[in-house]
N, C-alpha and C positions, 0 to 999 in steps of 0.2 A: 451741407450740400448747397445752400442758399449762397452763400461765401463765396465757394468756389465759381458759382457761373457769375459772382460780383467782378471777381478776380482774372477770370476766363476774358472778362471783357475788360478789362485793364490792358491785359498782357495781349490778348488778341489788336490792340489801338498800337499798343507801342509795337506791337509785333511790324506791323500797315507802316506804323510811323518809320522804321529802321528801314523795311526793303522801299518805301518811297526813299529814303534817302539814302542808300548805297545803291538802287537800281536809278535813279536819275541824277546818280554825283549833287546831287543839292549840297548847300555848305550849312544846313541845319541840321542839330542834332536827332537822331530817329525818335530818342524819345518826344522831342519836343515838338515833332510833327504829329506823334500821337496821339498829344495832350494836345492838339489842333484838332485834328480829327472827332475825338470823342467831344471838344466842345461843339462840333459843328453838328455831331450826333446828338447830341444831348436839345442844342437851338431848333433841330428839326424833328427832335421827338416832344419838346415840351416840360420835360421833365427827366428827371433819374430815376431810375428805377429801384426798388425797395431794396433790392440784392446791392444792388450798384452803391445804394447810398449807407449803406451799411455796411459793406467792404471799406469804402471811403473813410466811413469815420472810423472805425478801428483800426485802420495803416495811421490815420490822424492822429491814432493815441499813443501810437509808438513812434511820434515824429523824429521824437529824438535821438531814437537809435542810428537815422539814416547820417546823422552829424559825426558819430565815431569815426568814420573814414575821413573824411575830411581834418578831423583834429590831428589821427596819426599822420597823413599828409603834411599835414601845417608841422608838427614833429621831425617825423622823417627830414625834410628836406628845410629845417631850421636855419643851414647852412647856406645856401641856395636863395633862401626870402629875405635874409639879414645883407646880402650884397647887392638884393635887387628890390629893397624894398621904396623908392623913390617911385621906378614907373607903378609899382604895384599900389601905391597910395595913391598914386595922380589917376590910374584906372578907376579904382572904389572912388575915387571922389567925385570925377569924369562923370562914371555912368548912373551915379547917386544923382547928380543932379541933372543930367540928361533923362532917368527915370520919372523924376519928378518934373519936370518942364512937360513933358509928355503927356503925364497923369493929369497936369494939370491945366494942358490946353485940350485934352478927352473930355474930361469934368466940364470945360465952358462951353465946349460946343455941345454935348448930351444938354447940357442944361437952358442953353436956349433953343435946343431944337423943342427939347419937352414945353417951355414956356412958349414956343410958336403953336405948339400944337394944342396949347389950353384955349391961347387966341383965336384958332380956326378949326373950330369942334367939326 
C-alpha cells in the first residue's frame, strides 16, 4: 500500500509534467517537466517522503531494466546508426562536453557563493 501512494506520486508529476507540456506546446518532454515539478515539490517540502523515498530506490534497483529498449533500439535500427554515425558521435561528444562545462561553472559559482556566505555569517 505504502508503494503505491510512492508511485501514485511519481506518475501523478509526470502525469502534470505531460499535460503542461502538450497543453502549452512547450518543446520539453512531459516527463521531464515532472521530474521539474517533483524537484520543486520536494525543495518546498524539505524532504521525501518515506513512501516516496522508498518507491525511488526500488525502481533504482531495477535501473537496468529501463536500458533493454534502448539496446533493442540501438539493434533494430543497426542499419540507420552505421550511416549516420558521424553527426551521432559529434552530438555524444557535443553535449558531453557541453554537460560538463555547465557542471562545472554550477560547481564554481555554488562554491563561492557558500565560501561568501562563510565570510558574512
Amino acid at each position: 500500500m505504502l508503494a503505491l501512494r510512492g508511485l501514485a506520486w511519481l506518475l501523478t508529476m509526470q502525469s502534470l509534467g505531460e499535460l503542461l507540456s502538450r497543453g502549452l506546446a512547450l518543446p520539453f518532454p512531459g516527463p521531464v517537466l515532472g521530474m521539474l515539478l517533483l524537484f520543486l515539490t520536494l525543495i518546498l517540502r524539505g524532504e521525501a517522503s518515506p513512501t516516496l523515498r522508498d518507491t525511488a530506490n526500488g525502481l533504482l534497483q531495477h535501473l537496468s531494466l529501463l536500458f533493454v529498449p534502448a539496446g533493442v533500439g540501438v539493434m533494430v535500427h543497426g542499419a540507420l546508426i552505421s550511416s549516420e554515425w558521424l553527426p551521432i558521435v559529434v552530438a555524444l561528444i557535443g553535449s558531453t562536453a557541453l554537460t560538463m562545462v555547465v557542471t562545472a561553472l554550477v560547481l564554481r559559482a555554488l562554491v563561492s557563493r557558500r565560501a561568501a556566505r562563510r565570510k558574512n555569517p
